[in-house]
One Martini backbone bead per residue (centre of mass of N, CA, C, O) as a GRO file, in nm:
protein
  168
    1UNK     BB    1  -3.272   0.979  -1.751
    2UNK     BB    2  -2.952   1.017  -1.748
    3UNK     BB    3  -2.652   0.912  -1.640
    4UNK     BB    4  -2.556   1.259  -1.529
    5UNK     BB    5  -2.815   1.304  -1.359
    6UNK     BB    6  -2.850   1.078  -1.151
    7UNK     BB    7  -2.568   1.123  -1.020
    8UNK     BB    8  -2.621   1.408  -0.979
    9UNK     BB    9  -2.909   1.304  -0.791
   10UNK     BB   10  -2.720   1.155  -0.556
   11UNK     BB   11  -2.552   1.318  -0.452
   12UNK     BB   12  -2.731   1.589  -0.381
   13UNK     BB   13  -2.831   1.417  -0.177
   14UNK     BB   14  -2.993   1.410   0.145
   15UNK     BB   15  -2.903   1.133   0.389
   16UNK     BB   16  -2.955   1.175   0.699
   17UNK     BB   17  -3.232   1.069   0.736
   18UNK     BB   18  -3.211   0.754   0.574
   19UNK     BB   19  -3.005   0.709   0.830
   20UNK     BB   20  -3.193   0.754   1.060
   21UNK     BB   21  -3.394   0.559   1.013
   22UNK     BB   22  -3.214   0.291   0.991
   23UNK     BB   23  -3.120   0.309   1.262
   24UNK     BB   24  -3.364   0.323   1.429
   25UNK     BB   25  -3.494   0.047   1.308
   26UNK     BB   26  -3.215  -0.140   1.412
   27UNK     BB   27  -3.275  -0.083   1.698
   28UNK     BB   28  -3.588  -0.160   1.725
   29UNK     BB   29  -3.581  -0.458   1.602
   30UNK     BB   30  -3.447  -0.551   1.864
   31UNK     BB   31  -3.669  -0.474   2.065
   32UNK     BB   32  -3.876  -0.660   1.883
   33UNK     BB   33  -3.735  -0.921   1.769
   34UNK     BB   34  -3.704  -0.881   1.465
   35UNK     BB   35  -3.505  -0.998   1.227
   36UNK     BB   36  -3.598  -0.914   0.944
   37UNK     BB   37  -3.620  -0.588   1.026
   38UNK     BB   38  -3.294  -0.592   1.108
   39UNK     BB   39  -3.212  -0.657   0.838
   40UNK     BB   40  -3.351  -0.471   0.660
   41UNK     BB   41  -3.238  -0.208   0.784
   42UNK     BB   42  -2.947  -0.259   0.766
   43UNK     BB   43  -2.904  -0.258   0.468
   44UNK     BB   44  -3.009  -0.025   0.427
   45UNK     BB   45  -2.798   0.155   0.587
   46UNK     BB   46  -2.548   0.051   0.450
   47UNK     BB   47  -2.662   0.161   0.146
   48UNK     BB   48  -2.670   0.463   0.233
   49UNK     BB   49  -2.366   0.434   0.372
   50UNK     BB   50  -2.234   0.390   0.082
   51UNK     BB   51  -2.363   0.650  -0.074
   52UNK     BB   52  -2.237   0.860   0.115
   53UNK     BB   53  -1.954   0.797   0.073
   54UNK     BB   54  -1.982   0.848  -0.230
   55UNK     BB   55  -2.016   1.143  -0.220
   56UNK     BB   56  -1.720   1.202  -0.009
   57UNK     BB   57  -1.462   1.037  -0.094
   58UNK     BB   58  -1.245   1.276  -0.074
   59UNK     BB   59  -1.295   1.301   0.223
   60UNK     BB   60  -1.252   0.990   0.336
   61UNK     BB   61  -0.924   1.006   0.214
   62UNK     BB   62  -0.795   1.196   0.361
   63UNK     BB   63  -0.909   1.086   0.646
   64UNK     BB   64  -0.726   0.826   0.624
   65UNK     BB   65  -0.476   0.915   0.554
   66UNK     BB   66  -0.419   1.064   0.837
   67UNK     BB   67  -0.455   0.792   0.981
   68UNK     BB   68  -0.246   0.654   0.858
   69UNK     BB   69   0.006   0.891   0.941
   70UNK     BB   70  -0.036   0.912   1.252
   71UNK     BB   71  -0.007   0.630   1.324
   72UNK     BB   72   0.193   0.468   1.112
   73UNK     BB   73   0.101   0.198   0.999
   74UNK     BB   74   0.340   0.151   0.764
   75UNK     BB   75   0.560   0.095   1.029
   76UNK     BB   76   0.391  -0.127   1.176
   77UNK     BB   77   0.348  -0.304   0.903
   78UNK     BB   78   0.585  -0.302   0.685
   79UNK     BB   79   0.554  -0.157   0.443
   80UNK     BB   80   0.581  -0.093   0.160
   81UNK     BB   81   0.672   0.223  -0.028
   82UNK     BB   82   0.789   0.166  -0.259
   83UNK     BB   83   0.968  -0.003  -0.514
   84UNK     BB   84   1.252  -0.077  -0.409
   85UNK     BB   85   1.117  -0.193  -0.142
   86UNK     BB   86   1.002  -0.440  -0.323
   87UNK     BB   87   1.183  -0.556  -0.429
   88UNK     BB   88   1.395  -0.607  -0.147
   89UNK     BB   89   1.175  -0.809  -0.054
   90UNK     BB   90   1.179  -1.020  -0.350
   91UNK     BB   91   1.475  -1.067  -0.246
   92UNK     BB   92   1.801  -1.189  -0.109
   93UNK     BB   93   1.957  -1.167   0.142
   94UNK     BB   94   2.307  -1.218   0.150
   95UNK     BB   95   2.505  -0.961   0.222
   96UNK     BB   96   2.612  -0.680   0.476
   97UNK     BB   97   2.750  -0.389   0.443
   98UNK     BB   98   2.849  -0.091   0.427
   99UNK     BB   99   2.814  -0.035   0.074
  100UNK     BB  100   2.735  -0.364   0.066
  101UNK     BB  101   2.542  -0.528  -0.114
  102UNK     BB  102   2.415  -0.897  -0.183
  103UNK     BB  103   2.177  -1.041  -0.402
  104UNK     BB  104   1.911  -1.253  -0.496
  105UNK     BB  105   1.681  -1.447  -0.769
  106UNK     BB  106   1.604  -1.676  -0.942
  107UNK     BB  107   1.488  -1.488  -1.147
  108UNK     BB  108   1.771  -1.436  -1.294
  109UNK     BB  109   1.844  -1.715  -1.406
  110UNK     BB  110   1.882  -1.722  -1.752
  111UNK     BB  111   1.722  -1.372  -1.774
  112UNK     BB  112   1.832  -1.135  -1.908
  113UNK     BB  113   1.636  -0.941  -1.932
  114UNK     BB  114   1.569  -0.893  -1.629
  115UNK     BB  115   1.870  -0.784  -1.564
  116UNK     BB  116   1.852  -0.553  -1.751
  117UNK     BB  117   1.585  -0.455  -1.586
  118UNK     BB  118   1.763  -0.448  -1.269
  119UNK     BB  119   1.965  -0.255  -1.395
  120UNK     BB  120   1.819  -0.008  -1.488
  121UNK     BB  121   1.656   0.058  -1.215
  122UNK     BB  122   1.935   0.083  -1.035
  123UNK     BB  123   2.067   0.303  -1.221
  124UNK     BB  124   1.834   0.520  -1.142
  125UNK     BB  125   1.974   0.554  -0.847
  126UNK     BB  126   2.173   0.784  -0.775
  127UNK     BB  127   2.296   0.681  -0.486
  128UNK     BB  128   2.460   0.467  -0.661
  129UNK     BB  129   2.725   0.348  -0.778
  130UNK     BB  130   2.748  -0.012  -0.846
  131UNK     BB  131   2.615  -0.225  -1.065
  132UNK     BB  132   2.595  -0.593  -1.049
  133UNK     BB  133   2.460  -0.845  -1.279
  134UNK     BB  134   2.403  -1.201  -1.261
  135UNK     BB  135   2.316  -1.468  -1.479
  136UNK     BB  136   2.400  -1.731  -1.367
  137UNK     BB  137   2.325  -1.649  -1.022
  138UNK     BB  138   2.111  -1.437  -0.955
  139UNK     BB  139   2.315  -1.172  -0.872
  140UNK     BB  140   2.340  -0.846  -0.675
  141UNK     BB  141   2.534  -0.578  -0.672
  142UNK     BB  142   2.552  -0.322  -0.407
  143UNK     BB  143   2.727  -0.034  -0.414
  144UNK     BB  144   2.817   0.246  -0.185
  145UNK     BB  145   2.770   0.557  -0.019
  146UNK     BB  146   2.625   0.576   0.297
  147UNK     BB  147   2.569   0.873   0.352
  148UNK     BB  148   2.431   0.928   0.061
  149UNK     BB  149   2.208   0.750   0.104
  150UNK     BB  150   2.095   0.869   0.376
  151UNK     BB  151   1.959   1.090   0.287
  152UNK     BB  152   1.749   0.917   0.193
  153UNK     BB  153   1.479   0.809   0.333
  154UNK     BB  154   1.433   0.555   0.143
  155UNK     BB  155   1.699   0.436   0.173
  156UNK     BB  156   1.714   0.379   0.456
  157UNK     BB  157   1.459   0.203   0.482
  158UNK     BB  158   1.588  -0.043   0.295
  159UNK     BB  159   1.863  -0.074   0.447
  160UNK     BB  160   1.706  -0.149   0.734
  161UNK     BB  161   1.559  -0.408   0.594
  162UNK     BB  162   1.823  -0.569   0.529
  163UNK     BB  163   1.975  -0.595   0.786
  164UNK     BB  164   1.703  -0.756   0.909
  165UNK     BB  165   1.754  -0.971   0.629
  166UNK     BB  166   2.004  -1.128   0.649
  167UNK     BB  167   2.188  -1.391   0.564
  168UNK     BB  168   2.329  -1.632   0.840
   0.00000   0.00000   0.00000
């Protein structure tokens, strides 16, 4: 049997009579105070709990993915969504009045490549005026008309991370 032979006929196993044997199994073990065959049918069921989910992964991603937009996790665990969200909270947040932010970044100090690289990144962003990074200071200015800036719900999202770590 070649390997994509066994794969599609793991994929296509009903596993749930072997999953309902090993939680029987492991339930059933306790009652009989017996640890060897508890630890036995729990990993058998784990096993196959592994296979099942592994048959169905599209479906369980899905299912994770709306559980995790519906709780909220992303704004409750207060997680980088983007790149550029992952950026600024890379660096040092100087100063911030609405439309000006200067950050921060010890790794820009004499290391021109890298500034060229945070210049042309932020060049991208579209809704940003003017960008200037500093390689002597380490230092990014960042200009914007406040407005354009908000229409975008992830530069909300940046900008609202700046406010509340700006360096005081």
């Amino acid at each position: 049997m070649d390997k994509k032979s066994l794969k599609n006929t793991i994929k296509d196993m009903p596993l749930s009579l072997p999953m309902g044997v090993a939680a029987l199994g492991t339930a059933a073990s306790i009652w009989f105070a017996n640890k060897r065959v508890h630890a036995l049918c729990g990993m058998i069921w784990l096993g196959v709990s592994a296979v099942h989910t592994w048959q169905h992964y599209k479906k369980v991603r899905q299912d994770a993915a709306k559980v995790v937009n519906k709780m909220g996790l992303m704004d409750v665990l207060n997680l980088p969504k983007s790149k550029l969200d992952l950026f600024v909270r890379s660096v040092e947040v100087s100063s911030y009045i609405p439309g000006r932010v200067r950050l921060y970044s010890k790794a820009l100090i004499g290391n021109k490549a890298k500034c060229q690289q945070v210049l042309e990144y932020l060049h991208g962003v579209g809704e940003l005026d003017e960008v200037k990074v500093n390689e002597v200071t380490g230092s990014i200015l960042i200009l914007y008309t406040p407005q354009i800036l908000r229409a975008n719900k992830e530069l909300i999202r940046v900008e609202e991370y700046i406010k509340t770590h700006v360096r005081r």
